[in-house]
N, C-alpha and C positions, 0 to 999 in steps of 0.2 A: 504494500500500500504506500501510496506515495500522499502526506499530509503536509501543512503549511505550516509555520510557528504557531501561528492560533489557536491551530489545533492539537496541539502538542500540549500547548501550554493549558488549554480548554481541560485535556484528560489528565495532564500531571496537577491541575489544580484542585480537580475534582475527589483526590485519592486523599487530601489533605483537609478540605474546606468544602462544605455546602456550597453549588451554586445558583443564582438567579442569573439567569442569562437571557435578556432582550436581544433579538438581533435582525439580519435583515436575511431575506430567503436564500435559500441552495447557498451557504457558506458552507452545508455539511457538518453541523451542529448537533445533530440527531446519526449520522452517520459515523460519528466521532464517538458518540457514545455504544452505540450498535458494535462497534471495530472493538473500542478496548473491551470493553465486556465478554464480549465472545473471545479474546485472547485468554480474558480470567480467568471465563468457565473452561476453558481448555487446559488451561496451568497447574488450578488450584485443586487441592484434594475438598475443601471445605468453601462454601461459597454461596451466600443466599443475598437474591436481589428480587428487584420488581422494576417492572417497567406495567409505565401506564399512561395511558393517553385518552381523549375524549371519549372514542368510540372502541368498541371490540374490536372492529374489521380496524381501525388502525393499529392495531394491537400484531392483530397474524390474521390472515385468513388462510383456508388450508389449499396447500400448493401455491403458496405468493410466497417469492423471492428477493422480491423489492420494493416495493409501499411500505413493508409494514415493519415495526418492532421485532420483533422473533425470529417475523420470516428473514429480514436480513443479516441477524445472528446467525441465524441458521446457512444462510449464503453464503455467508463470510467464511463459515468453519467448512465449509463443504469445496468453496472455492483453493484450499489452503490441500496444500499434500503431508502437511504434517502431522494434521488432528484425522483420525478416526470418527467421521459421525455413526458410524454404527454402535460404539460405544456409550452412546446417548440413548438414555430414554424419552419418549416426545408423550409425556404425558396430556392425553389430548391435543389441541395444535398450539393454546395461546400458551404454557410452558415447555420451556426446555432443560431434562433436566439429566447430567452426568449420574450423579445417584443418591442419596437419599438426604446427602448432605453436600449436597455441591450442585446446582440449578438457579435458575430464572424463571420468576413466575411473572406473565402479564396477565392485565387485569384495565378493564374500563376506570373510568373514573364517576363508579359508585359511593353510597353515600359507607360502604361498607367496604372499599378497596383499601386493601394494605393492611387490614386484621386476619385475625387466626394465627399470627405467626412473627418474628421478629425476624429484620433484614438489614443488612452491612449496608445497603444501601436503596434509595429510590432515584429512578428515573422518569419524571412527568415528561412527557413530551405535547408540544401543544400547549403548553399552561396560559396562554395569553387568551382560549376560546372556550377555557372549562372555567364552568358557572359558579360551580360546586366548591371551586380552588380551596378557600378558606377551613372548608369543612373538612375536607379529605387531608388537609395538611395539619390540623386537629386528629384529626381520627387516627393519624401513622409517626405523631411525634415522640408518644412510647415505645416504639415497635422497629424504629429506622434510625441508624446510625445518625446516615448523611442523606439527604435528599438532593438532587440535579433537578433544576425547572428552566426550561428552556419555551422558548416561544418569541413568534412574530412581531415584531415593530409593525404596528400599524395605529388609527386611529380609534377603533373600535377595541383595542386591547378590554377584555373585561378586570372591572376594578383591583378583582382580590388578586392579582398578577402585576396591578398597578404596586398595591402593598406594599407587596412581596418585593420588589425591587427598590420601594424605598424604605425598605427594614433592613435593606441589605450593604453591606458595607462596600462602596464605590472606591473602584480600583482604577488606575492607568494603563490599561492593557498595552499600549505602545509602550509606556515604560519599560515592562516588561519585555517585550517581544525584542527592541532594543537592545535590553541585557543578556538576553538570552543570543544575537547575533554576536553581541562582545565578548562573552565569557565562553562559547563556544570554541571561536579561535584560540584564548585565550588558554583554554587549558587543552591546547591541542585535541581538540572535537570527542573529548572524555562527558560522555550525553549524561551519565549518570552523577558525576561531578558537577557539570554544568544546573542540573533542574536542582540537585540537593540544595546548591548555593543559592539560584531563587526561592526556594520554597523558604528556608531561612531568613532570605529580607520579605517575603512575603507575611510570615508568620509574625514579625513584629512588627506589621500594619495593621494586621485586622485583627478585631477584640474578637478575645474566645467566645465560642459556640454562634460567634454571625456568620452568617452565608455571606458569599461574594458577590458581586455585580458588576459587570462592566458591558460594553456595548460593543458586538460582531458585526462590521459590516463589508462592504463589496472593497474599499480601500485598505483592507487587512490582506486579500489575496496574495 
């Protein structure tokens, strides 16, 4: 896969800090999450998440490879010659799950999604068009590590996503992206040296337990 700083910087910030992320279309925001996840669930022996979005059919629909949540985790691991999907079990279509303690479950965003169960992490996708925001991020704040909410810059953004991004602790993503061009050469292209040290100046900007914000758009490419 071939990704942008943005993006890079979108899933190494995610692994450290809750995000809110407003942005503008096809930056691959949602496909950034779909990539690292499906690396997870293929890595990890232990591993519980949720991805959730408006509607089910955005979630998976069965035999869809690219619209949806699942189905492009699924793509991804399928596209790749290193992971085994047959080692998967597809408990029904909208989870995917390695085994009993290592999967992905999606799910609508019901007034009941993200119970029954506790998760390293959540994925909204869409959050800028689901009604319910407020409620569902109530209902999964005992249950979910870290939450990722991702959604649309538009005019019609619904409120509780308006919030949610002004609860959120506003970052300089070019700062970042920046540093991340500097300190790359700088420790001769050592990627894991390189994000340690942002995460670090990262971590004494934002106050504990706030999600992050900052704004993805077409001049990031």
């Amino acid at each position: 896969f071939t990704v942008y700083i943005y993006q890079v910087l979108i899933w190494e910030f995610s692994q450290h800090f809750g995000i809110t992320l407003p942005k503008s279309r096809d930056i691959g925001a949602s496909y950034t999450f779909n990539i690292g996840n499906a690396m997870m669930l293929c890595e990890s022996e232990t591993l519980s998440g949720i991805h959730l979005s408006k509607a089910e059919n955005d979630v998976d629909i069965t035999g869809d490879r690219l619209q949806t949540n699942i189905g492009r985790i699924r793509q991804i691991i399928e596209s790749t010659t290193i992971y085994d999907l047959r080692k998967f079990e597809i408990n029904k279509y909208l989870n995917l799950f390695k085994s009993e303690k290592c999967g992905i479950k999606g799910s609508s965003t019901t007034a009941t999604a993200g119970t029954g169960g506790r998760f390293q992490f959540a994925f909204i996708d869409e959050s800028g068009v689901i009604k319910n925001l407020r409620q569902i991020l109530q209902s999964i704040t005992y249950s979910v590590s870290r939450v990722n909410l991702v959604g649309t810059l538009k005019p019609a953004m619904d409120k509780d996503f308006r919030t949610a991004i002004k609860d959120a602790h506003c970052i300089d993503i070019d700062k970042y992206i920046n540093m991340y061009k500097t300190l790359i050469v700088a420790n001769n292209y050592d990627y894991r040296k390189t994000i340690n040290q942002i995460i670090a100046d990262l971590k004494k900007e934002v106050p504990v337990g706030k999600n992050i914000t900052f704004t993805i758009t077409y001049k990031h490419h």
